[in-house]
N, CA, C and O atoms as CSV, one atom per row, in Angstrom:
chain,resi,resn,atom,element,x,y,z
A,1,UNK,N,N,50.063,-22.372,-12.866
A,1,UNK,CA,C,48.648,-22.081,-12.952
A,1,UNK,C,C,48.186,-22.226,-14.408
A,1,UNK,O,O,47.487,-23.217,-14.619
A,2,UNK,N,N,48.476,-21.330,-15.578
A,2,UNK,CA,C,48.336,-21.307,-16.657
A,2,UNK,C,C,49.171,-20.762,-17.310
A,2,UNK,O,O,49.809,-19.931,-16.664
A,3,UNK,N,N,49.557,-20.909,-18.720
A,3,UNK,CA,C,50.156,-20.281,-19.571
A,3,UNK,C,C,49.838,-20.076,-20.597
A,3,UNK,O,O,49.394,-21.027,-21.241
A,4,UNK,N,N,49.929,-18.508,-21.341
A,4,UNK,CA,C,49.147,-18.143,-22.355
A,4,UNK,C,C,50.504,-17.132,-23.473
A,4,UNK,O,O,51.185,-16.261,-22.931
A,5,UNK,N,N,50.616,-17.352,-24.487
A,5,UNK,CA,C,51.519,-16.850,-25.703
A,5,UNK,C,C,52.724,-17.721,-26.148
A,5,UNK,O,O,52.713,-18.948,-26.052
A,6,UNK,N,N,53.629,-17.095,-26.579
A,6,UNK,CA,C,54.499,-17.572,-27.422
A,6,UNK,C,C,55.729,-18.538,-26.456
A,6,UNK,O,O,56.101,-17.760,-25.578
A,7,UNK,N,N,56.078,-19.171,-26.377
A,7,UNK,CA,C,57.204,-19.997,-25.879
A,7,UNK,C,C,58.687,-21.038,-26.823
A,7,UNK,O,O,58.768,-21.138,-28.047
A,8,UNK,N,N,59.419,-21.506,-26.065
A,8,UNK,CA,C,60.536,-22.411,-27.148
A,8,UNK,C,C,61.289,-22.616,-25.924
A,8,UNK,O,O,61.443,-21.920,-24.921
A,9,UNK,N,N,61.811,-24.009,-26.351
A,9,UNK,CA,C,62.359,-25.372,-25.354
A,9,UNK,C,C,63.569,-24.740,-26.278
A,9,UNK,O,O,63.762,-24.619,-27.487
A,10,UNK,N,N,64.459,-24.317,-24.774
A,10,UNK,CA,C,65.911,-24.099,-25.364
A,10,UNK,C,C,66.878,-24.588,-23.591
A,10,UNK,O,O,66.583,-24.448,-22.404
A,11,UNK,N,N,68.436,-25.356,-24.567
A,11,UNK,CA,C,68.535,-26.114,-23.563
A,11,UNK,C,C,67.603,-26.856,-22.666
A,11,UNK,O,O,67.633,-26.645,-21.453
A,12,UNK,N,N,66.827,-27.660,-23.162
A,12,UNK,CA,C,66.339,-28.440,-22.394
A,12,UNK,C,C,64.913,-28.214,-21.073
A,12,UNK,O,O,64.296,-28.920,-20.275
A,13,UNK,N,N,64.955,-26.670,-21.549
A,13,UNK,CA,C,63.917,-25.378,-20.358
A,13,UNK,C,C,62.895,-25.084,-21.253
A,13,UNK,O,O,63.060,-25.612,-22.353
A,14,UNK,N,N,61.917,-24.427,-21.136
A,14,UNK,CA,C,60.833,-23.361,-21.113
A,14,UNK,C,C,61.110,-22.141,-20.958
A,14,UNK,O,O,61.325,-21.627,-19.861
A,15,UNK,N,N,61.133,-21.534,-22.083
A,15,UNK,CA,C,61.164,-20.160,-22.017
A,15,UNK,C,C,59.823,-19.264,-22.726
A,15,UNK,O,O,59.523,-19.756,-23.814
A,16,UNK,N,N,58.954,-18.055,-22.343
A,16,UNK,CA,C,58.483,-17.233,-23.112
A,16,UNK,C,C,59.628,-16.682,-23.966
A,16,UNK,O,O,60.752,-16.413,-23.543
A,17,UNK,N,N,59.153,-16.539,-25.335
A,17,UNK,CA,C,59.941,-16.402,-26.236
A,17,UNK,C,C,58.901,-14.934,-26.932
A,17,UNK,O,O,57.707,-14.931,-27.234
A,18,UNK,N,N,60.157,-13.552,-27.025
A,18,UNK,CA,C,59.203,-12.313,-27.733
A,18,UNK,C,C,60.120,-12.278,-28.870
A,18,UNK,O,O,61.158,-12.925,-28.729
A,19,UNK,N,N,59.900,-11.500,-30.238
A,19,UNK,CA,C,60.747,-10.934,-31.115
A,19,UNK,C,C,60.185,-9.869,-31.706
A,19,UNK,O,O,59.018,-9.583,-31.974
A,20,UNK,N,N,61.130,-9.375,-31.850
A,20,UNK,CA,C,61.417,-7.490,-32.010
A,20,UNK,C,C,62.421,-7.795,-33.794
A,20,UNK,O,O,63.422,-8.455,-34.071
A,21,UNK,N,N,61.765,-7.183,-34.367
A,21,UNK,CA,C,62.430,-6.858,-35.923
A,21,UNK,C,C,63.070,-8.589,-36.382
A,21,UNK,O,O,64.290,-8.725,-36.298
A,22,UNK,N,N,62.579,-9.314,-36.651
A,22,UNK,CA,C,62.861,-10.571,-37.071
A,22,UNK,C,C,63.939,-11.034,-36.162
A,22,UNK,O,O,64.516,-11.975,-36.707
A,23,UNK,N,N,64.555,-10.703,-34.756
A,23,UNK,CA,C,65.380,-10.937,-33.882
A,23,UNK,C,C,64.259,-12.144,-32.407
A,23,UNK,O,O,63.044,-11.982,-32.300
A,24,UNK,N,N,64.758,-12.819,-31.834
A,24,UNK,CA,C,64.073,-14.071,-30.981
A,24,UNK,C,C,64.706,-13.610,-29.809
A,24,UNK,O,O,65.925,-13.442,-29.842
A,25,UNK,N,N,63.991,-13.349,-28.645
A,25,UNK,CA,C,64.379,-13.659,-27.460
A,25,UNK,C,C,63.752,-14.308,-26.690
A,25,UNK,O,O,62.532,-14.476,-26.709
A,26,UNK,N,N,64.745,-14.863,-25.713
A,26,UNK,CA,C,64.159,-15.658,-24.647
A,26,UNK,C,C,63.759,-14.646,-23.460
A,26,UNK,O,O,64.316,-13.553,-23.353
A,27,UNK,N,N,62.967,-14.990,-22.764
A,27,UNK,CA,C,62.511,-14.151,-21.775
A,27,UNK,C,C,62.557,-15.098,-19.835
A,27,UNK,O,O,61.910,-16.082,-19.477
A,28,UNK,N,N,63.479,-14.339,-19.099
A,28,UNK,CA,C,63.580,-15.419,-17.827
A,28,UNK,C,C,63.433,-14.433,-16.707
A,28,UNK,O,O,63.851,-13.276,-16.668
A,29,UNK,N,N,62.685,-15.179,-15.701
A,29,UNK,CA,C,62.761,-13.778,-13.956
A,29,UNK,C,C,63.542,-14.713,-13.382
A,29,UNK,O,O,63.372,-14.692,-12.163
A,30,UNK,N,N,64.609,-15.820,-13.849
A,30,UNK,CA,C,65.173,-16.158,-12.741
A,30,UNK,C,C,66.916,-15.623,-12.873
A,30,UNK,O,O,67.624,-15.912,-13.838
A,31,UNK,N,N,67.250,-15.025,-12.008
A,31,UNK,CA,C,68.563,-14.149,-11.853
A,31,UNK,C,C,69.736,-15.560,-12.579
A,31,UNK,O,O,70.551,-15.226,-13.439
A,32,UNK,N,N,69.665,-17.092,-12.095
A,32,UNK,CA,C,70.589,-18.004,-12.614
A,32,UNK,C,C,71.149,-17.679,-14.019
A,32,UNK,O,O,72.294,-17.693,-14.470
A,33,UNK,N,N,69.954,-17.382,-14.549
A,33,UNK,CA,C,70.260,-17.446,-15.745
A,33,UNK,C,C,71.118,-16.754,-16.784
A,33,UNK,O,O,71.524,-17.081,-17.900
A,34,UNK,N,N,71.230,-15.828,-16.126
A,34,UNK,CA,C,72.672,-15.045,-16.243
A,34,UNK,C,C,73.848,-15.895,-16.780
A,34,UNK,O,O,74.551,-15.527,-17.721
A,35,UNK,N,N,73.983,-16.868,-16.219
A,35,UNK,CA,C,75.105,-17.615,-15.813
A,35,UNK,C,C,74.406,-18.135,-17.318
A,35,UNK,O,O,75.453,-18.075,-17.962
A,36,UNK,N,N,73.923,-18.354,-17.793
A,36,UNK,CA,C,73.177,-18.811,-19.307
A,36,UNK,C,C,73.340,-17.816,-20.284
A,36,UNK,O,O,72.862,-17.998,-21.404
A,37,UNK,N,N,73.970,-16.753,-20.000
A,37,UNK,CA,C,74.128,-15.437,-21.492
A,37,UNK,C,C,72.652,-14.607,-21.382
A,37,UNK,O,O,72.369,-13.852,-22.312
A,38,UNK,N,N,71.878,-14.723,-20.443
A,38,UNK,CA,C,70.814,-14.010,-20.201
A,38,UNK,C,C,71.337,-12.198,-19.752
A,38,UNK,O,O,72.229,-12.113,-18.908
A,39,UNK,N,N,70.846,-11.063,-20.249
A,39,UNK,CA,C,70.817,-10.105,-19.457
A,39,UNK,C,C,69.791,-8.840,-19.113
A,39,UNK,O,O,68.718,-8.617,-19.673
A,40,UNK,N,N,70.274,-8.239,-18.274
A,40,UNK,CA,C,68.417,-7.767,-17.848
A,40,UNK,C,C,67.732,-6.559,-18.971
A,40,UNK,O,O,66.526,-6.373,-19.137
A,41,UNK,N,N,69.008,-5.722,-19.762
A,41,UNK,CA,C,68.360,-5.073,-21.202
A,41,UNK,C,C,67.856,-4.010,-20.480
A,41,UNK,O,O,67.076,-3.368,-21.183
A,42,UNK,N,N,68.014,-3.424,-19.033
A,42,UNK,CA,C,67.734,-2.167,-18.502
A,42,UNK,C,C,66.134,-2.831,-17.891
A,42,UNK,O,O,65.398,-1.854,-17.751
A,43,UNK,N,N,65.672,-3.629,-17.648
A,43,UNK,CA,C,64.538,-4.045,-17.011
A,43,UNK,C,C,64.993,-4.744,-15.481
A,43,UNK,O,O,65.961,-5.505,-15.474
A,44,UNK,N,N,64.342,-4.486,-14.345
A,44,UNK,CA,C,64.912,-4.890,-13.472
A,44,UNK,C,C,64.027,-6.428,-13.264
A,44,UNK,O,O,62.810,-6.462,-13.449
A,45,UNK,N,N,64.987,-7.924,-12.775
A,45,UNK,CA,C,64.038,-8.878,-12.440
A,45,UNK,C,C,63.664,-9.482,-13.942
A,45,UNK,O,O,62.989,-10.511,-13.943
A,46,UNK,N,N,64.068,-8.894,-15.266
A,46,UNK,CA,C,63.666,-9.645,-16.243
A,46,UNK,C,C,64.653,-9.892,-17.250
A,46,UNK,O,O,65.160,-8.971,-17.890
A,47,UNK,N,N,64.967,-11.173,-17.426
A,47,UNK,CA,C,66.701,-11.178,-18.296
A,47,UNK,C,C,65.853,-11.661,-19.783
A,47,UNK,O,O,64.693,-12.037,-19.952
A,48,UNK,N,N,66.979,-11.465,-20.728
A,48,UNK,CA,C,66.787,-12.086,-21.860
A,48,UNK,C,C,67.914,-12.389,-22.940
A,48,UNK,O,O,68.918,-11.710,-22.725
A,49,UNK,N,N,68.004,-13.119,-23.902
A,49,UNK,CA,C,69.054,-13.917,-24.207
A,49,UNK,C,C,68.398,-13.701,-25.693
A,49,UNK,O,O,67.291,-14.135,-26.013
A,50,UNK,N,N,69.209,-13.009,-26.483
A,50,UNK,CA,C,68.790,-12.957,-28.118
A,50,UNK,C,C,69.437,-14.820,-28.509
A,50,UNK,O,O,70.450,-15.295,-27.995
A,51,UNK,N,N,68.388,-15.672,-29.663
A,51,UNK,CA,C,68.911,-16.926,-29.999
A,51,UNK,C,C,68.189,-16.644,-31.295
A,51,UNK,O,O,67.378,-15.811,-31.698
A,52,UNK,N,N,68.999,-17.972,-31.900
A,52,UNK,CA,C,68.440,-17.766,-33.692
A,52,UNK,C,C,67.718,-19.514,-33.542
A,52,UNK,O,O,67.979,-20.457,-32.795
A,53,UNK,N,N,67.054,-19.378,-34.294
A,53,UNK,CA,C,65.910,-20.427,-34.266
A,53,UNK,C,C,67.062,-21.644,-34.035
A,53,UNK,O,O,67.277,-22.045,-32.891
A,54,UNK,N,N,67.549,-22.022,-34.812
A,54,UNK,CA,C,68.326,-23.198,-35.201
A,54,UNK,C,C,68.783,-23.550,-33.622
A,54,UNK,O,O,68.816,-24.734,-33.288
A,55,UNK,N,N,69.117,-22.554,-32.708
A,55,UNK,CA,C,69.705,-22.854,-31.185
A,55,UNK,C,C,68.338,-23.611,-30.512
A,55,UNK,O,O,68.454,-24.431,-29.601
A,56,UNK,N,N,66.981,-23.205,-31.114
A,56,UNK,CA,C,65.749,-23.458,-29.750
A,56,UNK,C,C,65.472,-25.255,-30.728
A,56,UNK,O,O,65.847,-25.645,-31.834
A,57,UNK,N,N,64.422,-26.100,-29.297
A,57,UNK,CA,C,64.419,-27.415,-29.676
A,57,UNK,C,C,62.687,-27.358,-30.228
A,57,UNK,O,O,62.157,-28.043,-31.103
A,58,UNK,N,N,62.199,-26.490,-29.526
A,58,UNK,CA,C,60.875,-26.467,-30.214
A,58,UNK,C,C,60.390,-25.032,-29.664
A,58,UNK,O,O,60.859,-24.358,-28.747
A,59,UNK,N,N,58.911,-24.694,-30.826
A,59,UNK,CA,C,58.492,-23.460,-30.217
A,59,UNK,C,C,56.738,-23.730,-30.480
A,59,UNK,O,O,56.202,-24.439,-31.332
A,60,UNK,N,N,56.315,-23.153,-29.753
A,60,UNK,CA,C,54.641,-23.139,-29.798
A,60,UNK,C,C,53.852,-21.770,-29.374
A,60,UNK,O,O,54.282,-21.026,-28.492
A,61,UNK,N,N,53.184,-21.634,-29.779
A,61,UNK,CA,C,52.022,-20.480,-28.897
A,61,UNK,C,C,51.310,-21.435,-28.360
A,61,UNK,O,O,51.064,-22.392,-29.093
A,62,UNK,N,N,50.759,-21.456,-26.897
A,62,UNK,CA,C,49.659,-21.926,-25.997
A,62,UNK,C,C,48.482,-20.959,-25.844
A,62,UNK,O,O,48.375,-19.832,-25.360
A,63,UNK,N,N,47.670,-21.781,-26.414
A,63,UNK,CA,C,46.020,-20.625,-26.061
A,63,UNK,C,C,45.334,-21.721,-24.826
A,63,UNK,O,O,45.076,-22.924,-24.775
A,64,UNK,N,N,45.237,-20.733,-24.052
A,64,UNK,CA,C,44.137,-21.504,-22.975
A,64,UNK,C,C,43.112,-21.393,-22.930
A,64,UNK,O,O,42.712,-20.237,-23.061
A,65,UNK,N,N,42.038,-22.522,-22.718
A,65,UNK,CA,C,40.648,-22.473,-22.446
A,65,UNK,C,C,40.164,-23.267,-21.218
A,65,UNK,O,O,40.820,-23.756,-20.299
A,66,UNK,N,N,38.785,-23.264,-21.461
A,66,UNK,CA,C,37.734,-24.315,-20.557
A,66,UNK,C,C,36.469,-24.134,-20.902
A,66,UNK,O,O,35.865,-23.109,-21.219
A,67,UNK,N,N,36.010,-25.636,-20.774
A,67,UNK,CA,C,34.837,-26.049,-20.775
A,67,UNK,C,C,33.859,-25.374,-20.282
A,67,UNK,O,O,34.214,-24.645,-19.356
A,68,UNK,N,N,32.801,-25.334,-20.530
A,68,UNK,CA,C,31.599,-24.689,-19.580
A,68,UNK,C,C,30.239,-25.494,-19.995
A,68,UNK,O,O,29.878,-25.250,-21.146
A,69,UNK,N,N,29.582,-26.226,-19.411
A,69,UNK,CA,C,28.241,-26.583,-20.019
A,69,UNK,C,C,28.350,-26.829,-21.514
A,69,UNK,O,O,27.545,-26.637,-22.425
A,70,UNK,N,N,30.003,-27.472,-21.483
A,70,UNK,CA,C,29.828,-28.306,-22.913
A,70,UNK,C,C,30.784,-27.312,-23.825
A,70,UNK,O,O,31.426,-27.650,-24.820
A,71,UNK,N,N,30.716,-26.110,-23.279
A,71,UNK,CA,C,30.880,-24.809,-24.307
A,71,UNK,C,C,32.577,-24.663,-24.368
A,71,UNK,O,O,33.200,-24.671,-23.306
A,72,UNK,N,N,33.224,-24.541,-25.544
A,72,UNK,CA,C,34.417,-23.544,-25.389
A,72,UNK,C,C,34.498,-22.560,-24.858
A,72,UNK,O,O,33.465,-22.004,-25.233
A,73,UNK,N,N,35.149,-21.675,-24.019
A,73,UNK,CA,C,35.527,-20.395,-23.696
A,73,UNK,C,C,37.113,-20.114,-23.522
A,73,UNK,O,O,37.924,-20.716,-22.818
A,74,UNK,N,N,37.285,-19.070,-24.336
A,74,UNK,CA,C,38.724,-18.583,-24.389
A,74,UNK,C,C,39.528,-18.003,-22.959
A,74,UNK,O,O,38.775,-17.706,-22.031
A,75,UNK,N,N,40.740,-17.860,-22.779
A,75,UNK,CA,C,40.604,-17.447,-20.992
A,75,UNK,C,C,41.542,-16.410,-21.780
A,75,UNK,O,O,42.522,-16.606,-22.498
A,76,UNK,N,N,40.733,-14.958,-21.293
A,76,UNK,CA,C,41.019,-14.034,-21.512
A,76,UNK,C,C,41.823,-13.443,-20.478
A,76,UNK,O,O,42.973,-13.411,-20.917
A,77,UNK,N,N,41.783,-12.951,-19.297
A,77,UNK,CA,C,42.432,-12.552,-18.260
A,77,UNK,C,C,42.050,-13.141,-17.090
A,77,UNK,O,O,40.917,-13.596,-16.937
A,78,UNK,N,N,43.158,-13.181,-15.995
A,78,UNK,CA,C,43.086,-13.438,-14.372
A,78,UNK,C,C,43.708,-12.423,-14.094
A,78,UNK,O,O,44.633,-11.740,-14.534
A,79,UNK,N,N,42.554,-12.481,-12.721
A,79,UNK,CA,C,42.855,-11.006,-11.484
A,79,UNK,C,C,43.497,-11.952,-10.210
A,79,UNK,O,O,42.885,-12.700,-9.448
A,80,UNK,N,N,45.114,-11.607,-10.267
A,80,UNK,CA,C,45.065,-12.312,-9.017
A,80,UNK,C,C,45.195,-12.150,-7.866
A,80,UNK,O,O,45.720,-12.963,-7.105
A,81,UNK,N,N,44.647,-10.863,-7.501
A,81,UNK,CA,C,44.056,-10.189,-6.562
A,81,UNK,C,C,42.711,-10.710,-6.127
A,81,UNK,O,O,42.371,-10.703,-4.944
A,82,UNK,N,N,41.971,-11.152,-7.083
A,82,UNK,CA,C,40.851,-11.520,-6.750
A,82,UNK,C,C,40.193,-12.597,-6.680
A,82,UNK,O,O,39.206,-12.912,-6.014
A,83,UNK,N,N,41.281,-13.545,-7.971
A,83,UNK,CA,C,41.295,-15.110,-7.782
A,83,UNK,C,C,40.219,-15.492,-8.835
A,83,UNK,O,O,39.715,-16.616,-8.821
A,84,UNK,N,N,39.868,-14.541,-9.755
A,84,UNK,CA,C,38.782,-14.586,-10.708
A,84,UNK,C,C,39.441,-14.673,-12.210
A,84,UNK,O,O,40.253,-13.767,-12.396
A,85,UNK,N,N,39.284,-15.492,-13.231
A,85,UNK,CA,C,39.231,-15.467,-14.505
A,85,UNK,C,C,38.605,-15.211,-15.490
A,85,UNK,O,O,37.985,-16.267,-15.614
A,86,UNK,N,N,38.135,-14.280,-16.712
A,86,UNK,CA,C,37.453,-13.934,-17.402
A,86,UNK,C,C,37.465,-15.132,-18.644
A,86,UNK,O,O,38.436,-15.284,-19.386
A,87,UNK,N,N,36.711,-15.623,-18.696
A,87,UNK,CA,C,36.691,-16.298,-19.987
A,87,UNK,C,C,35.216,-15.790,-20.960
A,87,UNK,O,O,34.114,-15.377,-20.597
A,88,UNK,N,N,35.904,-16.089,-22.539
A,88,UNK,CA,C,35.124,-15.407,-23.286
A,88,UNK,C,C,34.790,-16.754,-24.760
A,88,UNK,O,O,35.546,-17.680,-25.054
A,89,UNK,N,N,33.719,-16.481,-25.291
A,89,UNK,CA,C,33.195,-16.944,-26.374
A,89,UNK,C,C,32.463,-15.991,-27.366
A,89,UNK,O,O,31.894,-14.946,-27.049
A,90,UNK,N,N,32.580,-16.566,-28.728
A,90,UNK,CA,C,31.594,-15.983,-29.772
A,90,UNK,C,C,30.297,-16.716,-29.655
A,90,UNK,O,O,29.228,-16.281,-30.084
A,91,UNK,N,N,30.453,-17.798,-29.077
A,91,UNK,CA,C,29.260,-18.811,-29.416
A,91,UNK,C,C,28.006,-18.382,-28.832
A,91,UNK,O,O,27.858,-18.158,-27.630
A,92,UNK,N,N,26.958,-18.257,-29.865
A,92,UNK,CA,C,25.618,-17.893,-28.907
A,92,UNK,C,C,24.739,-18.672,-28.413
A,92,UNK,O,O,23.799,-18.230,-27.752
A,93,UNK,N,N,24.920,-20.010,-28.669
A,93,UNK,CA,C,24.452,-21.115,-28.080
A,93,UNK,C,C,24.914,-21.244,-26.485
A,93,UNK,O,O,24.301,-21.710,-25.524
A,94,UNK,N,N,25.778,-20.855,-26.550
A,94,UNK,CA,C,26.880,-20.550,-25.195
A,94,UNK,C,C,25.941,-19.900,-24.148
A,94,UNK,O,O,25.278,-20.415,-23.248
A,95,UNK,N,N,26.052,-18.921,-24.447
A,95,UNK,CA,C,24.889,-17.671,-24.132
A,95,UNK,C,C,23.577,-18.161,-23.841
A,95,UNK,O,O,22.922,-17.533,-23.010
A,96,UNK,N,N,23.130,-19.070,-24.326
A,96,UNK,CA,C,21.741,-19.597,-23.714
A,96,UNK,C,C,21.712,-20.436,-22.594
A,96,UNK,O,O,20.653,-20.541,-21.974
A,97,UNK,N,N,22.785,-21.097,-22.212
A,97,UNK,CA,C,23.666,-22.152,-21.320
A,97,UNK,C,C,23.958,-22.025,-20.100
A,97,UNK,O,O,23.514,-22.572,-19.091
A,98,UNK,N,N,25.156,-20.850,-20.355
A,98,UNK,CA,C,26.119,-20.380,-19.372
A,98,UNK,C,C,25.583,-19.067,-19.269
A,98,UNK,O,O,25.085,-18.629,-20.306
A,99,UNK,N,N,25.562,-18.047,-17.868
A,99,UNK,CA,C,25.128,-17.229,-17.367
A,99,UNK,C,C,26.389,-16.022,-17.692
A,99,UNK,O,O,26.983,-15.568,-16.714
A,100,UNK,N,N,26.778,-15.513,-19.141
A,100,UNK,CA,C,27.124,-14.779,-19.559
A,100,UNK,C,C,26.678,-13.030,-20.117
A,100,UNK,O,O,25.572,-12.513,-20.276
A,101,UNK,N,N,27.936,-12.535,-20.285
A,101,UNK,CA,C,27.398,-11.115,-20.237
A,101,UNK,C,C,28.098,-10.568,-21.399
A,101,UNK,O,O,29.220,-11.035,-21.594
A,102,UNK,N,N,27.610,-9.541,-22.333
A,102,UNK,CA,C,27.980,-9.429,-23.750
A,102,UNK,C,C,29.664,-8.712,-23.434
A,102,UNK,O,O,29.999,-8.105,-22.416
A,103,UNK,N,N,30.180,-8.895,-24.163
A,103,UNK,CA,C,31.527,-8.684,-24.234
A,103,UNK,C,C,31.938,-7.849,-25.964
A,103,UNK,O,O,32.743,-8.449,-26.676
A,104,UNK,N,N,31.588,-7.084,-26.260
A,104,UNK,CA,C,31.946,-6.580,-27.678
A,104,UNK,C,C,30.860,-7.044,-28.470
A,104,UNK,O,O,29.748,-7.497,-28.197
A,105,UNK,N,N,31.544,-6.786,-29.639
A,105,UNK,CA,C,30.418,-7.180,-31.000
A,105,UNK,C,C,30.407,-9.063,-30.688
A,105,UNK,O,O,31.355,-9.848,-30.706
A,106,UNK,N,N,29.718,-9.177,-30.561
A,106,UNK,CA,C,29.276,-11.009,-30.611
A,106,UNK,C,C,29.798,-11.338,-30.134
A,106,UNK,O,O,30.292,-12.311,-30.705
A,107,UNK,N,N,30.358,-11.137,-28.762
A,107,UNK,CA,C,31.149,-11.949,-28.055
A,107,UNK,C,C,30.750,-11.998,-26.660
A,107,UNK,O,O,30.208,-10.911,-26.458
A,108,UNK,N,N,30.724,-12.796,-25.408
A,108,UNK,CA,C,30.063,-13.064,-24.467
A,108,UNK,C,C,30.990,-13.649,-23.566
A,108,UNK,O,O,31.590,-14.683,-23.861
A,109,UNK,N,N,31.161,-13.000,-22.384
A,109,UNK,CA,C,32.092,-13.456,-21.199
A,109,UNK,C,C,31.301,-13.527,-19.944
A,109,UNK,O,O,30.167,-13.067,-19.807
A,110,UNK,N,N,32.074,-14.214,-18.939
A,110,UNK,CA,C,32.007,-15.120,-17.414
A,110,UNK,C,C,32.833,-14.925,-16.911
A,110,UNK,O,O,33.877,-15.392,-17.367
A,111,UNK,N,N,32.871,-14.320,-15.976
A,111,UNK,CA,C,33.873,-14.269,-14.801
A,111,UNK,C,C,33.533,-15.298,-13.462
A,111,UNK,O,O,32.597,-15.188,-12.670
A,112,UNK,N,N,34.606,-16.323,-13.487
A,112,UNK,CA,C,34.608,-17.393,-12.201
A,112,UNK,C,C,35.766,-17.392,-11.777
A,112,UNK,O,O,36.786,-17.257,-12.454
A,113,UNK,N,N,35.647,-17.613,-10.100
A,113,UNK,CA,C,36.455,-18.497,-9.882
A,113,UNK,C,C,37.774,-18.870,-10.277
A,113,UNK,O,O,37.556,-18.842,-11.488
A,114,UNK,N,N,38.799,-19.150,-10.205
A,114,UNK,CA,C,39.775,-19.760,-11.048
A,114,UNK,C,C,39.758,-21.461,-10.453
A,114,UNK,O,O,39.542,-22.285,-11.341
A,115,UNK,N,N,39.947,-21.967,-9.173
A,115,UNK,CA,C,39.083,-22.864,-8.472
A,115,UNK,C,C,38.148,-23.784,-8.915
A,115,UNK,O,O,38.019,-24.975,-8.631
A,116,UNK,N,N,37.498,-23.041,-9.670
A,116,UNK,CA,C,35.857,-23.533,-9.910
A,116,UNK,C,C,36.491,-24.063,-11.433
A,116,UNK,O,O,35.783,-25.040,-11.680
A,117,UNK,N,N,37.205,-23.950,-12.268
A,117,UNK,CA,C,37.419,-24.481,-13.233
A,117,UNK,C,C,38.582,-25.535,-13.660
A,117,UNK,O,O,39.543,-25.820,-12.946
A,118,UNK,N,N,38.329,-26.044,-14.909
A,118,UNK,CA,C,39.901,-26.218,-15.360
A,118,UNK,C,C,40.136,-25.990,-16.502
A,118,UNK,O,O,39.288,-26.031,-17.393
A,119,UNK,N,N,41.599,-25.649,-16.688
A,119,UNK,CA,C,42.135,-24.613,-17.804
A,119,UNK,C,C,42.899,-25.529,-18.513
A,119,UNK,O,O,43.970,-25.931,-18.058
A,120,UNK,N,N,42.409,-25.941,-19.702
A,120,UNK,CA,C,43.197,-26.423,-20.473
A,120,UNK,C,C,44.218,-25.404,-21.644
A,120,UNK,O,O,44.424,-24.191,-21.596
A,121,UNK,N,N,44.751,-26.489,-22.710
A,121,UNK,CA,C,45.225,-25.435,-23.446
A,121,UNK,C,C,45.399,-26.041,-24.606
A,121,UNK,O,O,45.789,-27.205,-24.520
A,122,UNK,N,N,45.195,-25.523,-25.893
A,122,UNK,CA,C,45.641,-25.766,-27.269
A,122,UNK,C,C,47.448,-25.407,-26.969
A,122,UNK,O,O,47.972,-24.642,-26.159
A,123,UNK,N,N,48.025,-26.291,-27.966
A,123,UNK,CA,C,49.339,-25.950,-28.019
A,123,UNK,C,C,49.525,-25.870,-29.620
A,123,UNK,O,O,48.918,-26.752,-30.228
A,124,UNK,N,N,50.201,-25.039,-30.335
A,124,UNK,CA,C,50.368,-25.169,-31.736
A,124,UNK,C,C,51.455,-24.619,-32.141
A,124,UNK,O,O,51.600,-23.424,-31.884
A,125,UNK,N,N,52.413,-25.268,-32.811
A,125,UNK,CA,C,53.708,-24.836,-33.059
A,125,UNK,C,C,53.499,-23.917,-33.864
A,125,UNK,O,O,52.386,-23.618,-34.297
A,126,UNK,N,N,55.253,-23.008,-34.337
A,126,UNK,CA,C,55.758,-21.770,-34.383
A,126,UNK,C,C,56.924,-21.303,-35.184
A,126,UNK,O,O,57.400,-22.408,-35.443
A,127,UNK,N,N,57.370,-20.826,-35.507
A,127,UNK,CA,C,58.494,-20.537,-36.128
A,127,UNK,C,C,59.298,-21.684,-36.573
A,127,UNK,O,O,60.429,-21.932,-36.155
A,128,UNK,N,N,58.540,-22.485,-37.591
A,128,UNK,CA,C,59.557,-23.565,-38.639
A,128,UNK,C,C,58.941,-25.137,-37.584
A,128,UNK,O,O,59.091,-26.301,-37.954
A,129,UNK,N,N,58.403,-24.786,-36.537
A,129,UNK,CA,C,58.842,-26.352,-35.847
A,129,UNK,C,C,57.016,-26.930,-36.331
A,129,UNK,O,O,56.293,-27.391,-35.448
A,130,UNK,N,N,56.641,-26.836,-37.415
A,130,UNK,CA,C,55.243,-27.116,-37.661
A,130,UNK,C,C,55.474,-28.057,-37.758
A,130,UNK,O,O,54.780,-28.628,-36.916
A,131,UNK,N,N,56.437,-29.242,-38.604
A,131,UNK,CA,C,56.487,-30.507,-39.009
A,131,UNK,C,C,57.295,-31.367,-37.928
A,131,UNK,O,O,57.465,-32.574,-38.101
């Protein structure tokens, strides 16, 4: 559907990637991976595998967006209970456009659909893999 935060191509996969005190982990819900040095760390259904940069092939944060009447909007949360996505902007040109509702200090959100749109994404590398 979408993907939103930190990630790194290790062995050849996709992993969400978190770190805790200058330490990298990989983050997996699939039980195989075990069989990969993955372990669940007292979480049930969620393994993870401490690696040092030099092991991963690349790393990026993904921010997702979409278009609207021309406009950027950031995709802030999905309900997927409800099948709805919140997307948000600073832009107030936006706001004259798109049938938005104030969201904080200068900021303006839409709730659609997930359906009704498409979600792209900035990708921008991460930990050393900038060049």
């Amino acid at each position: 559907m979408f993907r939103k935060g930190r990630f790194a191509i290790w062995n050849g996969k996709e992993y969400p990637v978190v770190s805790q005190k200058r330490k990298y982990f990989l983050q997996s819900d699939n039980e195989i991976d075990i069989e990969n040095g993955f372990t669940s760390l007292g979480r049930r259904n969620v393994f993870f595998k401490e690696v040092i940069l030099s092991e991963l092939e690349d790393a990026y944060e993904i921010f997702p967006y979409a278009i609207l009447s021309g406009y950027r909007f950031s995709m802030e949360s999905y309900n997927e209970k409800t099948g709805m996505i919140t997307l948000v902007t600073n832009n107030p040109y936006a706001a004259k456009k798109v049938d938005v509702s104030p969201h904080g200090m200068g900021e303006f959100s839409i709730e659609i659909p997930i359906e009704e749109i498409s979600i792209l994404e900035d990708r921008v590398p991460i930990l050393g893999f900038e060049d």
